[in-house]
VMD Tcl script that builds the backbone (N, CA, C; Angstrom):
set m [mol new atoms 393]
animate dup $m
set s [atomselect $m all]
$s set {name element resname resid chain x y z} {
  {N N UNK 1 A 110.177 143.848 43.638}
  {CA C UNK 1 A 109.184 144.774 44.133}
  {C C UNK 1 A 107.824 144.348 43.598}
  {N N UNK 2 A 106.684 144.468 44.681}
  {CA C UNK 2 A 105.492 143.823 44.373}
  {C C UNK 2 A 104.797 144.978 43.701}
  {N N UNK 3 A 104.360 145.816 42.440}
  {CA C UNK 3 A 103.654 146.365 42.694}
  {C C UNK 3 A 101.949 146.472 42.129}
  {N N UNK 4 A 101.548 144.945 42.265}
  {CA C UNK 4 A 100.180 144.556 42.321}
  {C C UNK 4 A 99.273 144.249 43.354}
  {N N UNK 5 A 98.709 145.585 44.269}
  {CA C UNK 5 A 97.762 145.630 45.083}
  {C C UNK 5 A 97.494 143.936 45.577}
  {N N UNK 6 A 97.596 143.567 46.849}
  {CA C UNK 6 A 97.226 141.969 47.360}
  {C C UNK 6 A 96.109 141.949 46.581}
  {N N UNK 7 A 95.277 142.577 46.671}
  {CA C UNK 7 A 93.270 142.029 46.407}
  {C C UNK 7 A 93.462 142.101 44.900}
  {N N UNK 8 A 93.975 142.720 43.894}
  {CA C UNK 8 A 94.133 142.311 42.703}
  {C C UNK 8 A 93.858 140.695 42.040}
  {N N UNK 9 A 94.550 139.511 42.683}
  {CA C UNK 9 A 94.576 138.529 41.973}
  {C C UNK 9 A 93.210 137.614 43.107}
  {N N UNK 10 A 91.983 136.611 41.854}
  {CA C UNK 10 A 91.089 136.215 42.446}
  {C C UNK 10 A 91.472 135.330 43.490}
  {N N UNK 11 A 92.182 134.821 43.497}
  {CA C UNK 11 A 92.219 133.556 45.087}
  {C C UNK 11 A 92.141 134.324 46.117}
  {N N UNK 12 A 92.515 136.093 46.281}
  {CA C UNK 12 A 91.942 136.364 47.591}
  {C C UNK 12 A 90.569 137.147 47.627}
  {N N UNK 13 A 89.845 136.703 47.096}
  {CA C UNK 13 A 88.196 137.156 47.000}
  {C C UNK 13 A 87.462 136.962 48.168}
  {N N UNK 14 A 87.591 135.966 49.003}
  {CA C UNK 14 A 86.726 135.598 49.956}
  {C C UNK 14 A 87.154 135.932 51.062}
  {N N UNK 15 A 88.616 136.357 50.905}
  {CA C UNK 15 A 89.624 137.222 52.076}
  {C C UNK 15 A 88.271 137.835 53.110}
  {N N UNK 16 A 87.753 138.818 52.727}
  {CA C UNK 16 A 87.067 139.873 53.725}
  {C C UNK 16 A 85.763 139.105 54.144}
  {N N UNK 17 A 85.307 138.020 53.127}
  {CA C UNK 17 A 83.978 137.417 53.222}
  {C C UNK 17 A 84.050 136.416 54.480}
  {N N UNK 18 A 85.165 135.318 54.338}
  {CA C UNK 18 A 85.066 134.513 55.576}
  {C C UNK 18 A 85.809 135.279 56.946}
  {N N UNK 19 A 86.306 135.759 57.154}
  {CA C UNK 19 A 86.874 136.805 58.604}
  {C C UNK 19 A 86.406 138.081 58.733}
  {N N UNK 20 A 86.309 138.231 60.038}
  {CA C UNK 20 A 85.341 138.915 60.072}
  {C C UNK 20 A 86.323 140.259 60.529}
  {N N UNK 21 A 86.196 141.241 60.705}
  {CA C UNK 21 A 87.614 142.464 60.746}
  {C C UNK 21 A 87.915 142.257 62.386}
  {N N UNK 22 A 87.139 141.663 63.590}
  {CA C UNK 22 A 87.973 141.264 64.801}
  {C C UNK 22 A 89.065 140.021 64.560}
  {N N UNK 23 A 88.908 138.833 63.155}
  {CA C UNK 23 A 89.881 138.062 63.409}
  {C C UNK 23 A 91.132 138.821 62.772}
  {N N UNK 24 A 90.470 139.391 62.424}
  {CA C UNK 24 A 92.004 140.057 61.269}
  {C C UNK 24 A 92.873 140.513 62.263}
  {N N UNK 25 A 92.368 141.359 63.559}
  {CA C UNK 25 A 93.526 141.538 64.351}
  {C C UNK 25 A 93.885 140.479 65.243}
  {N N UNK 26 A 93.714 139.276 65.053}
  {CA C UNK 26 A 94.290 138.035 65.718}
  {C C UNK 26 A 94.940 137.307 64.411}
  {N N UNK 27 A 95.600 137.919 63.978}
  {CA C UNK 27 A 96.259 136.988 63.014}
  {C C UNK 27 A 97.528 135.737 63.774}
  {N N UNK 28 A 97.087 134.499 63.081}
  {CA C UNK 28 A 97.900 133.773 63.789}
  {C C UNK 28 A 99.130 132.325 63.092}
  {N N UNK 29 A 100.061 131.573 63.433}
  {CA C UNK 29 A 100.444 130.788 62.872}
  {C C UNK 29 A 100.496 129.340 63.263}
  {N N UNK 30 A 99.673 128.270 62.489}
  {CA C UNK 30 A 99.665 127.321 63.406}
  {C C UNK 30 A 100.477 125.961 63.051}
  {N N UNK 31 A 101.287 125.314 63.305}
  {CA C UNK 31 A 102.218 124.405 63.186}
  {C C UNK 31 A 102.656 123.437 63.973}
  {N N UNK 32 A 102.688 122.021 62.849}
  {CA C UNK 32 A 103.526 120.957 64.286}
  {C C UNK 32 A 104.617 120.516 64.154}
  {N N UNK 33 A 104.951 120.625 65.524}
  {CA C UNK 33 A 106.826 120.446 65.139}
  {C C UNK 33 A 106.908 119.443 66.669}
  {N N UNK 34 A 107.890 117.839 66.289}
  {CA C UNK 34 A 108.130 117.226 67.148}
  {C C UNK 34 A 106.696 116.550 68.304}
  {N N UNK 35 A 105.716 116.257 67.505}
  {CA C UNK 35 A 104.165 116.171 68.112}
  {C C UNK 35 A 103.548 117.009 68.896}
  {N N UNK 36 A 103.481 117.811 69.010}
  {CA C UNK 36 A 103.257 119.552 69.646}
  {C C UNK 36 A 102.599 120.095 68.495}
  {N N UNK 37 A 101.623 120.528 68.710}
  {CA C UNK 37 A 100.981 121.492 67.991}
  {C C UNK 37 A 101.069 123.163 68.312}
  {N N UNK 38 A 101.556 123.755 67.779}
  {CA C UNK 38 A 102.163 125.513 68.120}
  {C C UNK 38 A 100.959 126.080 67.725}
  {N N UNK 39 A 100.512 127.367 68.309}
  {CA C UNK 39 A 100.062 128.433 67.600}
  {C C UNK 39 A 100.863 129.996 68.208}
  {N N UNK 40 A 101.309 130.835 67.106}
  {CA C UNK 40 A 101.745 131.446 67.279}
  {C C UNK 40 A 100.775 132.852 66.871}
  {N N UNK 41 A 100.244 133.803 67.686}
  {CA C UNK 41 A 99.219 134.855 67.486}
  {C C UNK 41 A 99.895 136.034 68.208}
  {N N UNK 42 A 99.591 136.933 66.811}
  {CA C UNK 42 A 100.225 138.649 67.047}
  {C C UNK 42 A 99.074 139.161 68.028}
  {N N UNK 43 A 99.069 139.810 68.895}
  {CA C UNK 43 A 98.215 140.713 70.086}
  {C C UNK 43 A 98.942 141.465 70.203}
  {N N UNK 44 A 99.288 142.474 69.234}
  {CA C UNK 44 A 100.105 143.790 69.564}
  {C C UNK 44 A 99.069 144.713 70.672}
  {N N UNK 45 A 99.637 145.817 71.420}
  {CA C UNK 45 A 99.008 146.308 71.779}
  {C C UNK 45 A 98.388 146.136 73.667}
  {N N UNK 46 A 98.483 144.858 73.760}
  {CA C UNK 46 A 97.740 144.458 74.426}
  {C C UNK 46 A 98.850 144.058 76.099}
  {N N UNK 47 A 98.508 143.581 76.967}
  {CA C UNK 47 A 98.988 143.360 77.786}
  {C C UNK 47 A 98.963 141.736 78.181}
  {N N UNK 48 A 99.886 140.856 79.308}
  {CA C UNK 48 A 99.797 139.802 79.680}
  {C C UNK 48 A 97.909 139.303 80.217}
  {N N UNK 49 A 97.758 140.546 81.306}
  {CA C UNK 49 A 96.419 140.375 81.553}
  {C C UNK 49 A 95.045 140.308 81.539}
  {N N UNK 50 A 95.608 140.829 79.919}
  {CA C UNK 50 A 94.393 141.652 79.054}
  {C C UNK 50 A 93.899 140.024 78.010}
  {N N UNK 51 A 94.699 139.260 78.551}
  {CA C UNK 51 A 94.287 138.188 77.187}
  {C C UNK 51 A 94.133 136.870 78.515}
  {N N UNK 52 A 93.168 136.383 77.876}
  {CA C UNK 52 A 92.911 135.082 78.847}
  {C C UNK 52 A 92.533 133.524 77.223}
  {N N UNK 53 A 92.650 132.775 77.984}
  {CA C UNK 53 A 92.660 131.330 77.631}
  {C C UNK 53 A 91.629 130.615 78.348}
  {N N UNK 54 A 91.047 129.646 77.318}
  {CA C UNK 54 A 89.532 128.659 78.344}
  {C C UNK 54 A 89.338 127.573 76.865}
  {N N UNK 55 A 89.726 126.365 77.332}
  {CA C UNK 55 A 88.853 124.890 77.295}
  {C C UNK 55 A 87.850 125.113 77.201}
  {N N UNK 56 A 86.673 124.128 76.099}
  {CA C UNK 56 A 85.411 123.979 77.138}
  {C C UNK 56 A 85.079 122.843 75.521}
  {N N UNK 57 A 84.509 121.991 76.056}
  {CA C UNK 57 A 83.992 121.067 74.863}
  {C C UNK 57 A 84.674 120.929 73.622}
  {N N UNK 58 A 86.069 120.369 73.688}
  {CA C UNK 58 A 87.154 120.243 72.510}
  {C C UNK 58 A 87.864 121.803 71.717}
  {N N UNK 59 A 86.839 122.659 72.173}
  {CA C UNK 59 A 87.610 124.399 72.001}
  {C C UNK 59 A 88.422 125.131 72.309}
  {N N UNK 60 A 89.557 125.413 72.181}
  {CA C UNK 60 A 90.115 126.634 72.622}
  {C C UNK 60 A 90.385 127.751 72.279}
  {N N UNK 61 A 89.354 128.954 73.342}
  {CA C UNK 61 A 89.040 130.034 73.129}
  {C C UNK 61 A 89.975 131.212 73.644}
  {N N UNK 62 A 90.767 131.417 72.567}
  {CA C UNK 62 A 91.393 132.595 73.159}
  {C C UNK 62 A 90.633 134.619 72.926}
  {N N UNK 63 A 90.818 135.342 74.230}
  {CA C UNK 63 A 90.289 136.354 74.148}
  {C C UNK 63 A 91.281 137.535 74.552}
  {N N UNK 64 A 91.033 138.287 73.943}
  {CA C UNK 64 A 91.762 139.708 73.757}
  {C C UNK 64 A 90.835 140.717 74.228}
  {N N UNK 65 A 91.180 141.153 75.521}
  {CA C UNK 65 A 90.395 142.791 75.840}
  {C C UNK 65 A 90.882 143.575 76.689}
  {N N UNK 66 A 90.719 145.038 76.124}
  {CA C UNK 66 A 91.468 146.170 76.336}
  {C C UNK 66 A 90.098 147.165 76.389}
  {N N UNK 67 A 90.221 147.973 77.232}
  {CA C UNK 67 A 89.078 148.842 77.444}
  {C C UNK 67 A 89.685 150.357 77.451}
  {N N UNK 68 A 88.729 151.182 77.197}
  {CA C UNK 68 A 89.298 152.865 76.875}
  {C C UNK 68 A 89.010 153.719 77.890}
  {N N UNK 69 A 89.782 153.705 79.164}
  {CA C UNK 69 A 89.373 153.825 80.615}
  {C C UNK 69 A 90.069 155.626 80.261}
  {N N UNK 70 A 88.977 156.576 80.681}
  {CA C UNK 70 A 89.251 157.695 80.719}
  {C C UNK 70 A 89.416 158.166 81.822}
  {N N UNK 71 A 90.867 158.817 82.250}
  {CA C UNK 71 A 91.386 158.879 83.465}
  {C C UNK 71 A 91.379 160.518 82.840}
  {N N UNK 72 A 91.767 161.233 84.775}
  {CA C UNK 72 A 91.995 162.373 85.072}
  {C C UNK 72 A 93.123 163.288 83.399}
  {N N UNK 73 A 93.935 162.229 82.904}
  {CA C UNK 73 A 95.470 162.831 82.244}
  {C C UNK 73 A 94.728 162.449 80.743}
  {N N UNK 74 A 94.133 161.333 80.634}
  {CA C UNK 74 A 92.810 161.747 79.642}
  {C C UNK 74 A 91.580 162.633 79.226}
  {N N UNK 75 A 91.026 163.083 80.245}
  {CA C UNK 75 A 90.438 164.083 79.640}
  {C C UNK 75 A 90.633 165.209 79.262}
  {N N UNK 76 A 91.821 165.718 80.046}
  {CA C UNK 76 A 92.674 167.069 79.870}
  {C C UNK 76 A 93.084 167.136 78.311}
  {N N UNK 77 A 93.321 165.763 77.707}
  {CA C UNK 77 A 93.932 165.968 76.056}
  {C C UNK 77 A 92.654 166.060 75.188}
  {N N UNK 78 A 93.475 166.636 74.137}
  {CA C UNK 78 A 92.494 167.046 73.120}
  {C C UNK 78 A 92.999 166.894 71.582}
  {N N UNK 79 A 92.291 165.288 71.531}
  {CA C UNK 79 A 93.038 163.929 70.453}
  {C C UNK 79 A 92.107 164.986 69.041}
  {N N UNK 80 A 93.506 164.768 68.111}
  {CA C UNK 80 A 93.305 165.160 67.072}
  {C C UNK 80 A 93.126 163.711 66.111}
  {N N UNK 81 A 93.360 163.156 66.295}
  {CA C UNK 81 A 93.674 161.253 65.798}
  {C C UNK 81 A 93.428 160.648 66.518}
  {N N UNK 82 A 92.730 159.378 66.966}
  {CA C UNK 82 A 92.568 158.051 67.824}
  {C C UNK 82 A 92.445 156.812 66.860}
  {N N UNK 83 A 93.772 156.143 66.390}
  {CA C UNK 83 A 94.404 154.885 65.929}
  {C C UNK 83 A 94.032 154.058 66.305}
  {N N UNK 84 A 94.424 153.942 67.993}
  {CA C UNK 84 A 94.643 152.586 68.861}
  {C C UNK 84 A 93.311 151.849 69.128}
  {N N UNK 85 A 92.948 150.814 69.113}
  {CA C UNK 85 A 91.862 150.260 68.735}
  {C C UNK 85 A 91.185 149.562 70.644}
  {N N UNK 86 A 90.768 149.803 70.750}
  {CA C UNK 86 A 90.174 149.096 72.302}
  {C C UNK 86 A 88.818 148.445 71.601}
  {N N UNK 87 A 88.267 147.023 72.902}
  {CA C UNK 87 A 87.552 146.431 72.474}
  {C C UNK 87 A 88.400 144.878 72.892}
  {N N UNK 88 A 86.956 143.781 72.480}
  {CA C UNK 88 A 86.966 142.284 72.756}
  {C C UNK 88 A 87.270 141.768 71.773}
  {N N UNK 89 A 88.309 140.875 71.297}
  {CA C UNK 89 A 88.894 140.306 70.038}
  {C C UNK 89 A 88.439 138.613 70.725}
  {N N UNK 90 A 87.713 137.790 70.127}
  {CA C UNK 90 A 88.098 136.163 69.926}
  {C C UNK 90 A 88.342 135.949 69.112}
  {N N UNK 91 A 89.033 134.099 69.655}
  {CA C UNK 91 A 88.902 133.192 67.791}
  {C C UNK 91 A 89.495 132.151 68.883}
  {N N UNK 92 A 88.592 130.697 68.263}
  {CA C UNK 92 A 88.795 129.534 69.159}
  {C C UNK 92 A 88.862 128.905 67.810}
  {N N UNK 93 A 89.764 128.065 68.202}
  {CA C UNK 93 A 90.323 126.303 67.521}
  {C C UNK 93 A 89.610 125.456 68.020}
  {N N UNK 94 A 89.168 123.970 67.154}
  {CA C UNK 94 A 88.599 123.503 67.896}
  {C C UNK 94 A 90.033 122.137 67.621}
  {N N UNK 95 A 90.047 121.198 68.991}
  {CA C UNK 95 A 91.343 120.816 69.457}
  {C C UNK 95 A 91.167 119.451 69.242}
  {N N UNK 96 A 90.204 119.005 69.022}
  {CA C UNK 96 A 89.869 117.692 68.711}
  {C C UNK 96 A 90.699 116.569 69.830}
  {N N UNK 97 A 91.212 115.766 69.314}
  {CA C UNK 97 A 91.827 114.328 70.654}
  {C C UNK 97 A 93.317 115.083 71.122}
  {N N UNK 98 A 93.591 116.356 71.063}
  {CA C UNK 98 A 94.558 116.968 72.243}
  {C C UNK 98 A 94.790 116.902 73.338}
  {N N UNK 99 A 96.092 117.144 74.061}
  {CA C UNK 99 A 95.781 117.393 75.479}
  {C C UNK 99 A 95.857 117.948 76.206}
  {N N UNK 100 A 94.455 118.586 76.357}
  {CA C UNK 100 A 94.072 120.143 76.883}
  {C C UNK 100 A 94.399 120.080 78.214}
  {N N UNK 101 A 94.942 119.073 78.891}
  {CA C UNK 101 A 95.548 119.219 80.375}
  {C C UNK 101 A 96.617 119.547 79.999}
  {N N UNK 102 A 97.556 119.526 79.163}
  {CA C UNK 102 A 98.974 120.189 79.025}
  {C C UNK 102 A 99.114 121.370 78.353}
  {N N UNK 103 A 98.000 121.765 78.156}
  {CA C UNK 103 A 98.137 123.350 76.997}
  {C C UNK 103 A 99.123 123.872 77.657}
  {N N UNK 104 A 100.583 124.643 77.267}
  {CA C UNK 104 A 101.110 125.773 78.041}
  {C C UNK 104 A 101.225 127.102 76.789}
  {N N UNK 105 A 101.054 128.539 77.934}
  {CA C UNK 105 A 101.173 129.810 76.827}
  {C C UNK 105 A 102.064 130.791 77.610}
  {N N UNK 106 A 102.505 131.248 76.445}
  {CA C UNK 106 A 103.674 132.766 76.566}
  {C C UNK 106 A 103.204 133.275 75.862}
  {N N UNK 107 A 103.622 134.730 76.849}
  {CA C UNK 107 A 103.312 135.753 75.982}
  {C C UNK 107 A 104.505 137.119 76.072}
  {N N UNK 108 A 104.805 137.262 75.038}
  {CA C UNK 108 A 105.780 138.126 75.048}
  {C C UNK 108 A 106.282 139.222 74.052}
  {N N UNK 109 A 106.492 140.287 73.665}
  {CA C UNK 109 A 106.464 141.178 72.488}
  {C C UNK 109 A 105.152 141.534 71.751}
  {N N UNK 110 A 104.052 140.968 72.425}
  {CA C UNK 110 A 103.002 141.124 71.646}
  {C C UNK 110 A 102.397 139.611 70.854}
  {N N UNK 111 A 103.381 138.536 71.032}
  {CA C UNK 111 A 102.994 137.381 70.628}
  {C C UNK 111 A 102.640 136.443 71.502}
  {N N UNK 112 A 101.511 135.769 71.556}
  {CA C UNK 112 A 101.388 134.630 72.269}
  {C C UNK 112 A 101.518 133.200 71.549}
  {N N UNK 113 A 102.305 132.467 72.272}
  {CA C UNK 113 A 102.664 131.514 72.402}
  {C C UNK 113 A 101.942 130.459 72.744}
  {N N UNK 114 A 101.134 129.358 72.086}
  {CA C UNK 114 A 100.813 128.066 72.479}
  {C C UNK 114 A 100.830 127.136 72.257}
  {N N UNK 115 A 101.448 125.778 73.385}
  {CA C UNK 115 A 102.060 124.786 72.826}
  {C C UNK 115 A 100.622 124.076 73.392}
  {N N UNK 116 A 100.258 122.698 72.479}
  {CA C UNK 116 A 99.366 121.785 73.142}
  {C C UNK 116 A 99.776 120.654 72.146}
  {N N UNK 117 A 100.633 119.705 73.468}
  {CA C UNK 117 A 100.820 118.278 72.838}
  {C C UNK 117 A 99.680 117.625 72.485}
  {N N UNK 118 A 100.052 116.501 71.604}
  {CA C UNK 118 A 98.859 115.407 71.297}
  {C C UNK 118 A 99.102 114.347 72.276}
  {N N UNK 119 A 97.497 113.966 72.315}
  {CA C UNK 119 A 97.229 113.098 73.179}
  {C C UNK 119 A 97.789 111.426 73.075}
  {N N UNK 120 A 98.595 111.027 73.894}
  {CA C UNK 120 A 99.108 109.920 73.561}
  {C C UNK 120 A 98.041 108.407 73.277}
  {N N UNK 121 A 98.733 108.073 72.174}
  {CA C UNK 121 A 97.202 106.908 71.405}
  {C C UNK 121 A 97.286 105.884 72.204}
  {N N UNK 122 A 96.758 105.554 72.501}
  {CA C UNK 122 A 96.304 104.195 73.421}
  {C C UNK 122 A 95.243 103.428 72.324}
  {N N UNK 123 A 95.715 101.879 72.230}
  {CA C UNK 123 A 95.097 101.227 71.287}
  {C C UNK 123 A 93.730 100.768 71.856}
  {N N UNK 124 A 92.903 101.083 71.077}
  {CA C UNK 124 A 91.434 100.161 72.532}
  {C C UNK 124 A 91.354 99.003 70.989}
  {N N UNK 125 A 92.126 97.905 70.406}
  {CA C UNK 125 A 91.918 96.943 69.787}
  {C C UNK 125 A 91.075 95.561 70.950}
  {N N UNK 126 A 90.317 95.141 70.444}
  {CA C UNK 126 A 90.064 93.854 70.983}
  {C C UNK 126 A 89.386 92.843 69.998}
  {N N UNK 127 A 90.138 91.667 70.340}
  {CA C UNK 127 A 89.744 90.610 69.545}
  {C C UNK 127 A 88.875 90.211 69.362}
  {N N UNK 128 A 87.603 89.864 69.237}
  {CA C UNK 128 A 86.341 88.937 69.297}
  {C C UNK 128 A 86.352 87.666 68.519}
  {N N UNK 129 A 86.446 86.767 69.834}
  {CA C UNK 129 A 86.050 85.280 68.986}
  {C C UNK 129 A 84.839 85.080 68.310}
  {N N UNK 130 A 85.743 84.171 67.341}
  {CA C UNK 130 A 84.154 83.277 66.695}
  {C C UNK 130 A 83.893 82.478 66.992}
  {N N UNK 131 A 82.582 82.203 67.378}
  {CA C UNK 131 A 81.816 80.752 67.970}
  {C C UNK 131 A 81.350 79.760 66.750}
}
mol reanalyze $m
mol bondsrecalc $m
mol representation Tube
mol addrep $m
């Protein structure tokens, strides 16, 4: 049983300083297994359509948004508590010599899924004679 508060010991000091409280709810896991690079990211909450994916200059930007659409069966209630968090979540990787033509993603339970192989090396060696 742990019972020393996480923020207690100094190595997590900079915890709150470098992330900012939107990455905190993109917490994610990133790993390579078999030349594939994984990232595995919690989006509880959220839906398939609510999260989109975009390339753009070696980046990949993933986005999370959910909006607080007050319908007819909404206004009738009368919230003693509001938890659930709505709003635009990012956080982009940057992907360096990947290959962002093969990115594929799932999403399922609240986790998304992304695989992006590495880019196969092609040698550009060339000899130069000496004169």
């Amino acid at each position: 049983m742990d019972l020393i508060p996480r923020k207690f010991y100094l190595d997590d000091i900079f915890d709150d300083f470098i992330s900012t409280k939107r990455e905190q709810n993109m917490k994610c896991d990133i790993y390579e297994k078999n030349g594939i690079y994984n990232i595995e990211m919690d989006i509880p909450g959220y839906s398939k359509e609510d999260i989109s994916l975009e390339t753009k200059d070696g980046y990949l930007s993933i986005k999370a948004e959910k909006t607080n659409e007050i319908n007819e069966e909404n206004k009738n209630k009368n919230y003693i508590r509001r938890e659930r968090t709505y709003g635009k979540y990012e956080r982009s990787f940057y992907l360096g010599d990947l290959d962002e033509e093969r990115i594929d993603a799932e999403f399922s339970n609240g986790v998304l899924k992304i695989t992006i192989p590495k880019k196969e090396q092609v040698e550009n060696k060339k000899v130069i004679e000496i004169k």
